[in-house]
SEGU-445650 format. One record per atom (N, C-alpha, C, O): x, y, z. Coordinates in steps of 0.02 Angstrom, whole numbers, plus 32768, in hexadecimal, padded with zeros to 4 digits. Example, Ala and Ser with C-alpha at 12.3 -4.5 7.8 and 13.67 -1.06 7.14 Angstrom:
<atoms>
82947EE48186/82677F1F8186/82947F5B8186/82C87F5A81A7/82827F908162/82AC7FCB8165/82858002818A/829E80398192/
</atoms>
This chain:
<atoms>
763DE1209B5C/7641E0EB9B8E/7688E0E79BAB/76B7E0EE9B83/7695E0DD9BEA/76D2E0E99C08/76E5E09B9C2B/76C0E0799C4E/771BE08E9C1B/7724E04B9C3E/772CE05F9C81/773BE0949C9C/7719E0179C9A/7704E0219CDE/7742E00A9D10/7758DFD59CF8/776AE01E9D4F/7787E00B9D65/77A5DFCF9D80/77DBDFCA9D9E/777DDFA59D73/777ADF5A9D86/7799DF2D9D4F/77A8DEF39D5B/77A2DF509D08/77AADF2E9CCC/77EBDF409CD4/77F7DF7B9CE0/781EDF149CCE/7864DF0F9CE3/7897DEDC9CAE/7891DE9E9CAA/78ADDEEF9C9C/78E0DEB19C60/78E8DE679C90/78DDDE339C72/78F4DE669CC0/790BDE499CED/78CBDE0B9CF6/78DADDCF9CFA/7891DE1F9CF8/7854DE049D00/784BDDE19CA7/7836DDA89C9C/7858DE009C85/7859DDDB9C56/7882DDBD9C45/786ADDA29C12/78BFDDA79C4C/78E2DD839C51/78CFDD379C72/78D7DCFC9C60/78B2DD589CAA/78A0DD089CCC/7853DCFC9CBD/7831DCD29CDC/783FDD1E9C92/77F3DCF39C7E/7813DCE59C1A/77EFDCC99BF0/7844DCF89C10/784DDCBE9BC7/7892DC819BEB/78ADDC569BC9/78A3DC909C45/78BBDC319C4A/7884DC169C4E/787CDBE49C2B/784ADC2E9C7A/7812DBF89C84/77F2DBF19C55/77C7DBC69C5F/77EFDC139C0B/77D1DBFA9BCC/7802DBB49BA9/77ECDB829B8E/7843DBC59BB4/786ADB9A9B99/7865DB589BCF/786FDB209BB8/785FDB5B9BE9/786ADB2B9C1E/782BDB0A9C25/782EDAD09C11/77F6DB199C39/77B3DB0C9C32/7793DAEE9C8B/7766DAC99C9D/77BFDB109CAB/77AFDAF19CF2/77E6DB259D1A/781DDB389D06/77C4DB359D56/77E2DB719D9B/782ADB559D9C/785BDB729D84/782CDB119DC0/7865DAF69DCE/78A3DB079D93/78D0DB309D9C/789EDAED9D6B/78DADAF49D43/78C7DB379D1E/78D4DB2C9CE2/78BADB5A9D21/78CFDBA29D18/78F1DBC39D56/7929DBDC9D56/78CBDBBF9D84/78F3DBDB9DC9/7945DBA59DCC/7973DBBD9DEE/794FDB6D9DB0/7986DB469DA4/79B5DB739D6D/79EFDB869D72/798FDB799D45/79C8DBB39D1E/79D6DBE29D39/7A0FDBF89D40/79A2DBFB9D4D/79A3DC579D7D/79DCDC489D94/7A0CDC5D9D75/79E8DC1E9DD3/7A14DC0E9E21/79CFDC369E53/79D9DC4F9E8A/79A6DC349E3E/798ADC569E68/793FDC169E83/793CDBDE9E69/791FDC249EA4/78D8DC189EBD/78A0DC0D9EA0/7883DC3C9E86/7885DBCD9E9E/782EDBDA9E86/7807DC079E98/77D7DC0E9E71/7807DC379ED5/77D7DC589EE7/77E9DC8E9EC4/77BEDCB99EB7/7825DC949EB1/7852DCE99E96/7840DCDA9E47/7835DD0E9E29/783DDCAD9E2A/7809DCA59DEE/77CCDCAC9DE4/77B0DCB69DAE/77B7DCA79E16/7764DC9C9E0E/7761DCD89E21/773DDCF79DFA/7772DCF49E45/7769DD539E5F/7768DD759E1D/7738DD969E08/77ADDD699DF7/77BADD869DCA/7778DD849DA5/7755DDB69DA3/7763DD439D84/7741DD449D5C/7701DD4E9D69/76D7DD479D3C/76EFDD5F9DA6/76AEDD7A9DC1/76B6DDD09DB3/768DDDF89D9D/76F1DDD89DC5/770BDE2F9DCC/7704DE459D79/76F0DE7E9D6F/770EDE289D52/7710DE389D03/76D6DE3C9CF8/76CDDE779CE8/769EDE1B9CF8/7651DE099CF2/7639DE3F9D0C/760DDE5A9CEB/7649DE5D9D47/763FDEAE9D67/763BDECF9D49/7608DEEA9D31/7698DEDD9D39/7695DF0E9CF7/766DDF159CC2/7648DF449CB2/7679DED59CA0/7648DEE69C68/760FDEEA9C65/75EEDEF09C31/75F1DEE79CB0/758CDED69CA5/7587DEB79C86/7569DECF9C55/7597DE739C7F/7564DE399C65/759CDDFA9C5E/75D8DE009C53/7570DDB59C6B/758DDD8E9C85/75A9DD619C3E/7591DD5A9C06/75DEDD4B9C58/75FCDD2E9C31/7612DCD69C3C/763FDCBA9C1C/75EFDCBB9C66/75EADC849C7E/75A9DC5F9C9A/758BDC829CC2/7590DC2B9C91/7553DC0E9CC0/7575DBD29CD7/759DDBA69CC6/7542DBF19D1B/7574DBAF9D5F/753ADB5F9D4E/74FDDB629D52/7561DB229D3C/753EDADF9D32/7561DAD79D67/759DDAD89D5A/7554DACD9DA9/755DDAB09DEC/7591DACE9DFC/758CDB079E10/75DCDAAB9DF5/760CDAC69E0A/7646DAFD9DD6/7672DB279DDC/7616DACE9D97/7653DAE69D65/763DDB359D34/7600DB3B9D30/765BDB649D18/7649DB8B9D00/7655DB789CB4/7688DB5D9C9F/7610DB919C86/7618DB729C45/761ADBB59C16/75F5DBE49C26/763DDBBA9BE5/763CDBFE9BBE/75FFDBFE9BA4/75E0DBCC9B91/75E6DC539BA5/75B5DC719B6C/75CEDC899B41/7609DC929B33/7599DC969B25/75BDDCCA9AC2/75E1DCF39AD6/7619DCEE9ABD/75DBDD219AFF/75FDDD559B22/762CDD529B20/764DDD739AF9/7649DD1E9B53/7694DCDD9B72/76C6DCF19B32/76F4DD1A9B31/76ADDCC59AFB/76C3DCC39AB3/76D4DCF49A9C/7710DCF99A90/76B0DD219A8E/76C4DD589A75/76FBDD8B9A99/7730DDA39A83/76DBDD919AD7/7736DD9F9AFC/7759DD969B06/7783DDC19B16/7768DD4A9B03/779FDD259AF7/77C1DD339AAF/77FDDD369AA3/7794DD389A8A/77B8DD469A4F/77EDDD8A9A3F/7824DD909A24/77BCDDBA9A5F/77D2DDFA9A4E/780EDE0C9A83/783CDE349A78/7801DDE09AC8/7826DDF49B08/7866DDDE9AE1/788DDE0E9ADF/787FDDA69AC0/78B8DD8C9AA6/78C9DDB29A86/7905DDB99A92/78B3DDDD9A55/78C5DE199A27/78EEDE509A49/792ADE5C9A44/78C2DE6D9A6B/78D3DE939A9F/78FFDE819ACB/7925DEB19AD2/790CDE569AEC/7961DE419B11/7980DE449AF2/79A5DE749AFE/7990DE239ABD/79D6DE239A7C/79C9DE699A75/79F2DE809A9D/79ACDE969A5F/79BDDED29A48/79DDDEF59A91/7A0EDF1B9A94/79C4DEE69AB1/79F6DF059AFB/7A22DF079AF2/7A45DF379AE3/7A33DEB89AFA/7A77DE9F9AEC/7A91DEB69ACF/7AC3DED29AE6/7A7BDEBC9A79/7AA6DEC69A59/7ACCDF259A61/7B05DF389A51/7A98DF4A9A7C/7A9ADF8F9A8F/7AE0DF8D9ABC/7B14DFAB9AAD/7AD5DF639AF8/7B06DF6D9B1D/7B45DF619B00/7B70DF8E9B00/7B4FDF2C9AE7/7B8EDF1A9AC1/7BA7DF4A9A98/7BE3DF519AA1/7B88DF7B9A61/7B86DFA99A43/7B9DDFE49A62/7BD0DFFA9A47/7B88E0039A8F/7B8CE0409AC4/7BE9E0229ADD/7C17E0499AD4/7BF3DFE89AF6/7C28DFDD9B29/7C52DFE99AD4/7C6BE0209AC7/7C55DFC69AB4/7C7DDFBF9A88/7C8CE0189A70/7CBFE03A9A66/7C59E0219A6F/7C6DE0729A3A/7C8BE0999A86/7C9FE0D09A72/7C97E0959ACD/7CB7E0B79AE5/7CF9E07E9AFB/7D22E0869B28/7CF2E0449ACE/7D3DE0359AD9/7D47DFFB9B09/7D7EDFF29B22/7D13DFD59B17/7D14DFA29B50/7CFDDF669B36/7CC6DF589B20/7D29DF479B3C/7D23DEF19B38/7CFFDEEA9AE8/7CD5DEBF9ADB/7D1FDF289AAA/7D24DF0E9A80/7D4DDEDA9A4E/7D87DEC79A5B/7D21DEC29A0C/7D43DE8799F8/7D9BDE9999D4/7DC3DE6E99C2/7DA5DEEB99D0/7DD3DEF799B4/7DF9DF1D9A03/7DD9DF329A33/7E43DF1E99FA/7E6ADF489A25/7E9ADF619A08/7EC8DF4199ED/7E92DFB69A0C/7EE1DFD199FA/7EF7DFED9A26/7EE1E0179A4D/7F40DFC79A1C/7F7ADFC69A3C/7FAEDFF79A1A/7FC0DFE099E4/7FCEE0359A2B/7FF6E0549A27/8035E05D9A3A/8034E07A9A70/8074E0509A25/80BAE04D9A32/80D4E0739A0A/80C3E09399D8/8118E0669A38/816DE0819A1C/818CE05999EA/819FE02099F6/8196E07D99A3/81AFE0489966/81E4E0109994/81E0DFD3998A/8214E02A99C3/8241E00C99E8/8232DFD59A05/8258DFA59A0A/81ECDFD89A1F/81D6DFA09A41/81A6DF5D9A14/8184DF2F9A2B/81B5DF7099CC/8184DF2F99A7/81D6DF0D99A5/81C9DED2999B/8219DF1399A8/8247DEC099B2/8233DEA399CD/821CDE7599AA/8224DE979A16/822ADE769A47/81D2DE7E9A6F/819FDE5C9A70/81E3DEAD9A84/81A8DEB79AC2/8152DEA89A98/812ADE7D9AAA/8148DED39A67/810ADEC09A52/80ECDE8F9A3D/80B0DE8E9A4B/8105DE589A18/80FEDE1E99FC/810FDE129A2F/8134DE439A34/8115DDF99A60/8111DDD39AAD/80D7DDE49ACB/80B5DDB69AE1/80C3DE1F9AD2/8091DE2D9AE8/804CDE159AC2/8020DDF49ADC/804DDE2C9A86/8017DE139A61/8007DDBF9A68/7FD6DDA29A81/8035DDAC9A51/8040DD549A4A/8013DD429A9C/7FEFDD109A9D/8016DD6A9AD7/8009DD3C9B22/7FD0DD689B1F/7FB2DD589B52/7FAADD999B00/7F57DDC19AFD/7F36DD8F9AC6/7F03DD729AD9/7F4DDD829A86/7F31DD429A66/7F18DD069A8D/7EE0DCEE9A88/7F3BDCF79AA8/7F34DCC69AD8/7F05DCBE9B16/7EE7DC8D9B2D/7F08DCEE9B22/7ECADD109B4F/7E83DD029B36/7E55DCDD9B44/7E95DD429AF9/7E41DD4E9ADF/7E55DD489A93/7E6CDD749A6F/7E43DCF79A7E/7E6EDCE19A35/7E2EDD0499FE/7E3EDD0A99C3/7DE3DD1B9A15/7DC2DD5999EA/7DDDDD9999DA/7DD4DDB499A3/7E04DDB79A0F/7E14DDE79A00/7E52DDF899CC/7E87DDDA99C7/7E36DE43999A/7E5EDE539971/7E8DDE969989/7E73DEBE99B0/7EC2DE9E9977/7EF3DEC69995/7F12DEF09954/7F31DEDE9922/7EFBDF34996D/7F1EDF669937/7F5BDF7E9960/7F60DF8E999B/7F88DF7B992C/7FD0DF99994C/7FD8DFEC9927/7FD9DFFC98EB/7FDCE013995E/7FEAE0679938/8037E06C9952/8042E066998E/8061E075992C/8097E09C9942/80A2E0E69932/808CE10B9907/80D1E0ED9968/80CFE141995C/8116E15999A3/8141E13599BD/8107E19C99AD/8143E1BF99D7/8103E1AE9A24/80CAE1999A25/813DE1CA9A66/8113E1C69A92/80D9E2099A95/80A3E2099AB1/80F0E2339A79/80B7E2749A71/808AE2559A40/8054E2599A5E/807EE23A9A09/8051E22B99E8/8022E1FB9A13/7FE8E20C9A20/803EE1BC9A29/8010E1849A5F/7FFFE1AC9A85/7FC2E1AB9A81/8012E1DA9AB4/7FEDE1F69AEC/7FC5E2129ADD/7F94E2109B03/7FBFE24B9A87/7F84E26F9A78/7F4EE2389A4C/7F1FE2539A31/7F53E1FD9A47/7F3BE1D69A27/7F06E1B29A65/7EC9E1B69A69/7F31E1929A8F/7F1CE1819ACE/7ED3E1AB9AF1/7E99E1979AF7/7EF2E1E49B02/7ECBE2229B1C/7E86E23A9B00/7E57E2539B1F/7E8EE22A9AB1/7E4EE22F9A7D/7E26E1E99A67/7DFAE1DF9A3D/7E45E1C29A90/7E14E1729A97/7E14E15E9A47/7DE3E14A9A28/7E65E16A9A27/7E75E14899E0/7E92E0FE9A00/7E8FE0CA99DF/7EA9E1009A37/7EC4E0B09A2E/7EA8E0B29A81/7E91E0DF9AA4/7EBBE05F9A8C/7EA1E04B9ADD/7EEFE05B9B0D/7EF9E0739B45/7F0BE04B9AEB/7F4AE0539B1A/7F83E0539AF3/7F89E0469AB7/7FBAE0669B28/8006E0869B10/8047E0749B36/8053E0849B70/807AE0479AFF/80B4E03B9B20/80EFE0739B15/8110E0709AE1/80F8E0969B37/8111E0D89B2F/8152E0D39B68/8158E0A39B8F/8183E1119B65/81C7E1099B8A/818FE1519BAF/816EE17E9B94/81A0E1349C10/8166E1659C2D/81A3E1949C47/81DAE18C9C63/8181E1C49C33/81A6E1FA9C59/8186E23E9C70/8148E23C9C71/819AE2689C7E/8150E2B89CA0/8141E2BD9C70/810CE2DB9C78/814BE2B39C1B/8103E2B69BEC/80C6E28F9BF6/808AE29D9BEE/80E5E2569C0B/80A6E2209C11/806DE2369C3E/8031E2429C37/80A0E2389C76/8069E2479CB5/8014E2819CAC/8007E2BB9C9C/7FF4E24D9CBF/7FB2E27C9CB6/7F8DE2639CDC/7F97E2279CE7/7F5AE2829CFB/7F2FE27E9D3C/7EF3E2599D15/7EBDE25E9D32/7EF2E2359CD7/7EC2E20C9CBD/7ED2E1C49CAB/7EB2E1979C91/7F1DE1CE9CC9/7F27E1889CA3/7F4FE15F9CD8/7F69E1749D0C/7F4EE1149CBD/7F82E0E59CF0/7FC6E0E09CE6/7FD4E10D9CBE/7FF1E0C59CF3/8028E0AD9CE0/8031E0719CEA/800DE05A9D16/8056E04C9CD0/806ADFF39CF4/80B1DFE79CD5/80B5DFCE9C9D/80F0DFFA9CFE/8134DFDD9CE0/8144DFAB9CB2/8128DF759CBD/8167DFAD9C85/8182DF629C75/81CCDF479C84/81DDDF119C9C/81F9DF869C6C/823CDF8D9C66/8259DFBA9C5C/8249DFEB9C3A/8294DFAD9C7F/82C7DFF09C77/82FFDFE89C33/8314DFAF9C29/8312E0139C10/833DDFFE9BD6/837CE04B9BDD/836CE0879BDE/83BDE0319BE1/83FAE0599BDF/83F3E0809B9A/83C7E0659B78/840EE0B19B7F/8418E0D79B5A/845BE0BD9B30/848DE0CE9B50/8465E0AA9B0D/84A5E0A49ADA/84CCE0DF9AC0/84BDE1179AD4/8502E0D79A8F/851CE1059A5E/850FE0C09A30/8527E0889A34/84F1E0D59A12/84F9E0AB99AE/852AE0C59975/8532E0FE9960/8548E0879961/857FE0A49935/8579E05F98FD/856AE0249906/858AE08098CA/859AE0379889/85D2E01398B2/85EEE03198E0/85E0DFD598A3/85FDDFA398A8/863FDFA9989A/8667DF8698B9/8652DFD6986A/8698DFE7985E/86A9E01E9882/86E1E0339874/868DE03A98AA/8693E09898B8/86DBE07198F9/86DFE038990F/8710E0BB9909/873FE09D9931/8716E09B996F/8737E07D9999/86E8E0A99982/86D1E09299CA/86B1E05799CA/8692E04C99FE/86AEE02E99A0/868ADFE799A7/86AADFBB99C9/868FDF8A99E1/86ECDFC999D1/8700DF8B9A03/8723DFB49A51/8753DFA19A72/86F9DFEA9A5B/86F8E0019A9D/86BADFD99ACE/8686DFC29AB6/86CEDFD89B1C/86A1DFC59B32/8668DFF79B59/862EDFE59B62/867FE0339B6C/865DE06B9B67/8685E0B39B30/86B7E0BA9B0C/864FE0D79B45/867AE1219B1D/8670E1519B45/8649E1479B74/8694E19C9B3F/8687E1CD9B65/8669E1F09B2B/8682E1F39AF3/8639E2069B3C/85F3E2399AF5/8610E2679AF3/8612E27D9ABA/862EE2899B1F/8652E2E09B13/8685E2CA9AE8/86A4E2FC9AD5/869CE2909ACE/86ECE27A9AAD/86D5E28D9A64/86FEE2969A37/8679E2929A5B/866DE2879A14/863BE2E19A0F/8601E2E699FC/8658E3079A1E/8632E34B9A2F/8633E34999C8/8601E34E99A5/866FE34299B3/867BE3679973/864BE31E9924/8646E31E98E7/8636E2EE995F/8617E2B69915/85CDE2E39914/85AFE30B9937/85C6E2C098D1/858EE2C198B4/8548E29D98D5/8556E26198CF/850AE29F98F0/84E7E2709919/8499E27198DC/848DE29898AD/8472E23898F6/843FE23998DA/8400E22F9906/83FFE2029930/83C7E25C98FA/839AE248993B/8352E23E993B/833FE26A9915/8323E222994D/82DCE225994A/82D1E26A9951/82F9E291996A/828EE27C9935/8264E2BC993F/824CE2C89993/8253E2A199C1/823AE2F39994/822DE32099E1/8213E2F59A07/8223E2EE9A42/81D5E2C699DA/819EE2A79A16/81B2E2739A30/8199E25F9A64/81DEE2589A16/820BE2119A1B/8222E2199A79/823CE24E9A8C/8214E1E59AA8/823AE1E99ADE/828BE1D99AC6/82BBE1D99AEC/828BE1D59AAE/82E3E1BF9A9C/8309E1F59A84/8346E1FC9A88/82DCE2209A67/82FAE2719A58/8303E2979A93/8338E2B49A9F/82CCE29A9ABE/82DAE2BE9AFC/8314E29D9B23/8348E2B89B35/8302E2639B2A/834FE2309B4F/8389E2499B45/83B4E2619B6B/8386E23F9AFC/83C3E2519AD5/83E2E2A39AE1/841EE2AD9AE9/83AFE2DA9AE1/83C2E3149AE4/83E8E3229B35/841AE3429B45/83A4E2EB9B6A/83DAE2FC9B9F/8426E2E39B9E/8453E30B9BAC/8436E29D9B8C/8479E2989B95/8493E2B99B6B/84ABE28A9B4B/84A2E2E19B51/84D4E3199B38/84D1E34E9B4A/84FBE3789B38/84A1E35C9B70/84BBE3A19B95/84F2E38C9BDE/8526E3A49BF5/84C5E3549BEF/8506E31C9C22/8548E3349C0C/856DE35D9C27/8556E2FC9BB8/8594E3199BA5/85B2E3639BA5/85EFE36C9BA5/857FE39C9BA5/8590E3D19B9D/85A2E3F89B5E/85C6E4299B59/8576E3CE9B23/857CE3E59AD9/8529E3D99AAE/84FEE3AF9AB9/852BE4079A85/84F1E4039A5B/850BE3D69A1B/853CE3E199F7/84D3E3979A18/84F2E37899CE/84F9E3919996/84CFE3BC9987/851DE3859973/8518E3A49916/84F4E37A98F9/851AE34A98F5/84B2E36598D8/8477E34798D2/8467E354988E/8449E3859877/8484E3149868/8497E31D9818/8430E313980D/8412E33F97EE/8416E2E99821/83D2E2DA9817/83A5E2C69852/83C2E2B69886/835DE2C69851/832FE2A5988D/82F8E281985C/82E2E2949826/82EBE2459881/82B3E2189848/8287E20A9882/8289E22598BA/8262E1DE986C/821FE1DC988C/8209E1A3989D/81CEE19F98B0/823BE15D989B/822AE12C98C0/8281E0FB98C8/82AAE0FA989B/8289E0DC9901/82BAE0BF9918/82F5E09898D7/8333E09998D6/82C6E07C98A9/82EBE04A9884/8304E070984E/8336E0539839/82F4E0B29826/8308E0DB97EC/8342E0F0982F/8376E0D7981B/834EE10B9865/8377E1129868/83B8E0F69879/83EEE1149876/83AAE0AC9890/83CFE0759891/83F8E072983B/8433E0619831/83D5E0819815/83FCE07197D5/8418E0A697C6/8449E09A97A4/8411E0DE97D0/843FE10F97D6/847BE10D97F7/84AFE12197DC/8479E0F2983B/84C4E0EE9856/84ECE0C2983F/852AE0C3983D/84B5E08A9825/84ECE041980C/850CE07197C8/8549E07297BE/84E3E09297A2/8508E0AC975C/8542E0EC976A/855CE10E973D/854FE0F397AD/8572E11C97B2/8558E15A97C6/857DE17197F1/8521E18697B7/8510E1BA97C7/8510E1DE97F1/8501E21997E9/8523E1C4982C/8529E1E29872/8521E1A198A6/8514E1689893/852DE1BA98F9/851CE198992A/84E4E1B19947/84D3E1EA9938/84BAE184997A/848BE1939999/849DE16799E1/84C1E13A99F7/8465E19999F5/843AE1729A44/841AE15A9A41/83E8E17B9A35/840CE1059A49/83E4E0E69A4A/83C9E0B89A92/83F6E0AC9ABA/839EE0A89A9C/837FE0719AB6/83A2E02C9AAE/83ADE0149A77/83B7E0089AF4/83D0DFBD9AE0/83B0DF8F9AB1/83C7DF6B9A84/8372DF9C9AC7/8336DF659ABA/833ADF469A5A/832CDF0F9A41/8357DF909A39/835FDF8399F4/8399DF6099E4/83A5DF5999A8/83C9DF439A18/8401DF1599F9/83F2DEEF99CE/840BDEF69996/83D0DEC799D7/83C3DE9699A0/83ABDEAC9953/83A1DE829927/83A3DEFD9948/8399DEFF990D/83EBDF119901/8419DF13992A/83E9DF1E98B5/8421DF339891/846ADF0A98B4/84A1DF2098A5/8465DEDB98DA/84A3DEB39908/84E7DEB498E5/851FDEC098FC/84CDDEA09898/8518DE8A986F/851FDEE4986E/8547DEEF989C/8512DF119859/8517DF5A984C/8524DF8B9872/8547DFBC9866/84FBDF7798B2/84FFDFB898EA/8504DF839920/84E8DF4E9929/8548DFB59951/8552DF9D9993/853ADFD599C7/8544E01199BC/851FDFC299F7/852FDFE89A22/8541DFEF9A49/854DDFB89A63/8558E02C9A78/859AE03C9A93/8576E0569AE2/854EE0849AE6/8590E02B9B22/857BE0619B59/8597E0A49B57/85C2E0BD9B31/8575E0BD9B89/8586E1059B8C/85AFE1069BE1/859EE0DB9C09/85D1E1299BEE/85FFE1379C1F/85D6E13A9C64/85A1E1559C53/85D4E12E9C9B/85ADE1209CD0/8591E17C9CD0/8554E1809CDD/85A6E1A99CC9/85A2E1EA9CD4/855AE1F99CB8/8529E2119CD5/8564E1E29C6D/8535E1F49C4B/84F9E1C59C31/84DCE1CA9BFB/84EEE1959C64/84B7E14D9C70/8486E1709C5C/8485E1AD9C65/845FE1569C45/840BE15B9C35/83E7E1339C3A/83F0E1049C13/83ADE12E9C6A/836FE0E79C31/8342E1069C3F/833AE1329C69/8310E0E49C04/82BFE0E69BEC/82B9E0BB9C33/82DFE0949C4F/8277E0D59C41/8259E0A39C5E/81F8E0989C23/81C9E0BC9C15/820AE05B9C19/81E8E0459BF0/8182E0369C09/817FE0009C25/814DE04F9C06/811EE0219C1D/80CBE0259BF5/80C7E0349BB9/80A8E01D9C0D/8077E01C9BE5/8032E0459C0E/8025E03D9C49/8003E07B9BD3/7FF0E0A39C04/7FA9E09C9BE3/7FA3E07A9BB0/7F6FE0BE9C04/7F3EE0AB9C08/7F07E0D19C22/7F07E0DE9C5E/7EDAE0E59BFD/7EA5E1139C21/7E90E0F89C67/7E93E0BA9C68/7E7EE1119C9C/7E5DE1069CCB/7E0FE0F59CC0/7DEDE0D09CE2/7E01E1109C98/7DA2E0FD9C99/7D9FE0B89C75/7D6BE0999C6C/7DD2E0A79C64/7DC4E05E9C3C/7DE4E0259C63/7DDCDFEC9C4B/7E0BE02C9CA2/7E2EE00C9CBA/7E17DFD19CC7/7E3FDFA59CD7/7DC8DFBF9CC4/7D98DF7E9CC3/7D8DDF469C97/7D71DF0F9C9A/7DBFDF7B9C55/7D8ADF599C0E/7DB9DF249C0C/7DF6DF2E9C0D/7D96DED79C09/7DBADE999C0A/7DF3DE869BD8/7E1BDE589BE0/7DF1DEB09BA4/7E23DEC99B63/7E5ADECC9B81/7E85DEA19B7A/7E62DF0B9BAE/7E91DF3C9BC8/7EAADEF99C0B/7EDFDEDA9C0B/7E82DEF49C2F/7E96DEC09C69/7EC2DE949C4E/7EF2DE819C70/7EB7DE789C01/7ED4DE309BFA/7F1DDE4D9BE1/7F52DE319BEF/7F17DE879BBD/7F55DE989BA8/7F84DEA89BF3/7FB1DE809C01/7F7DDEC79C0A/7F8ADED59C53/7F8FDE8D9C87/7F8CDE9D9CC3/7F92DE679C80/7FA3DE379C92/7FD3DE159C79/7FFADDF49C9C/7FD6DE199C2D/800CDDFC9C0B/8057DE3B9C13/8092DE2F9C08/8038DE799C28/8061DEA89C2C/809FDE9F9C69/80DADEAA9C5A/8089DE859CBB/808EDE5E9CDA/80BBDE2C9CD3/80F1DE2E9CF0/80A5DDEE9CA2/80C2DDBA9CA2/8113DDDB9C9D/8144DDDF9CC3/80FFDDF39C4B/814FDE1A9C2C/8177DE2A9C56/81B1DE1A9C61/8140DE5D9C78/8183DE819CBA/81ABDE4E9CE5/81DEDE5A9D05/818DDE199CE1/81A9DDE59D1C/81E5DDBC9CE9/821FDDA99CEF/81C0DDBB9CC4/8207DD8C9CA3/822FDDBA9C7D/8251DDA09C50/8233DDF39C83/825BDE1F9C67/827DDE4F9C8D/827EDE889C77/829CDE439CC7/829FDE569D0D/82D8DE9F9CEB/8304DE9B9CC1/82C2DED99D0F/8304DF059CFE/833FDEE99D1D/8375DF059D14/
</atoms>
């Protein structure tokens, strides 16, 4: 037996308002729609199924056994839609109850917990996984639909013909030094002055490594690179203990403050991240992604470069 074209979700929908309701009018009142666009309907269903599911007492239509029983099962059958659809959107990532969010260890001081705190607020159901990692890890993470989106430093790695971008901020490049080192109470430095120190640096995938590698060829020297670690703050405690200097990101002043200062760099050898948040294109709908992206927005405005 083949269902018949006339049998439509849609049609059943509006013959369990007029079961609930028990009268044209206020079902077509829920609809927004028409008494006659009810009564079609529920003439058009009765089609389908060959056999009637109503007897007309003058004006009013009164349920048969039939009525009942499809009503019963029709209710089954919507929720399981439902619940299908919800299921399907969620497993490709849309307007589920969880969101992961992927960043730069650099950016949970300041920027992430701002962001999170105004998406709570939004959608106070939603749960938020935080992945950190380098910008090569988020982008291959991103790309394989492990997280929804990525606050990453954009640069020609980022760029990809699948994805969005949305700015937040621009951030200068530092020299980091312990608190006692003799350049702490300089107000810039010249980087070629330190060809012969010791430096310390993130691993390859890090935008701050590449940053970093360009301004020293600027200077015109390869660093001597006692170690490389693998997230912002192990190497923050490295410079405070002495181990070397680095290139860092402004944005981390506020960590290590009493320990590590940092130092501009000479107008010659300027750098910044430009900071933003990126985003598949096929999801650019999912109300998840919108709300974060709005709060993304706000930031940028009150965080003016």
């Amino acid at each position: 037996m083949q269902i018949d074209d006339e049998f439509t979700l849609k049609k059943l929908e509006t013959f369990l308002a007029f079961m609930r309701s028990g009268n044209l009018s206020r079902a077509a009142a829920e609809l927004e729609t028409s008494n006659v666009s009810v009564h079609r309907a529920i003439h058009s269903l009765e089609s389908a199924l060959r056999c009637p599911l109503f007897k007309h007492e003058g004006r009013n239509l009164i349920p048969l056994e039939s009525a009942y029983l499809l009503e019963d099962r029709a209710q089954k059958l919507i929720q399981d839609v439902l619940d299908t659809i919800r299921l399907t959107r969620e497993a490709a990532g849309f307007s589920a109850e969880r969101f992961k969010l992927g960043s730069l260890y650099s950016l949970t001081v300041k920027t992430v917990p701002q962001l999170i705190m105004g998406l709570k607020l939004r959608r106070s159901e939603l749960n938020i996984d935080l992945i950190l990692g380098s910008n090569v890890d988020l982008m291959f993470k991103l790309k394989n639909l492990e997280v929804d989106a990525i606050l990453v430093a954009l640069n020609e790695h980022i760029n990809d013909q699948d994805c969005e971008q949305l700015p937040l901020f621009s951030d200068d490049i530092f020299l980091a030094v312990p608190t006692d080192s003799p350049f702490a109470e300089q107000t810039d430095v010249d980087l070629a002055a330190l060809r012969e120190s010791t430096f310390i640096t993130l691993t390859h995938g890090f935008a701050t490594h590449q940053d970093g590698a360009q301004v020293f060829r600027h200077a015109g020297f390869e660093p001597k690179v006692a170690m490389q670690v693998n997230d912002i703050f192990t190497l923050l405690s490295m410079v405070s203990s002495g181990v070397g200097y680095a290139l860092l990101p402004g944005r981390i002043a506020a960590v290590y403050e009493n320990r590590v200062k940092l130092i501009s760099l000479q107008a010659k050898y300027r750098m910044q991240q430009h900071i933003g948040v990126v985003f598949l294109k096929a999801k650019e709908r999912d109300p998840n992604l919108l709300a974060l992206l709005a709060e993304c927005r706000m930031y940028s405005i009150n965080n003016p470069a």
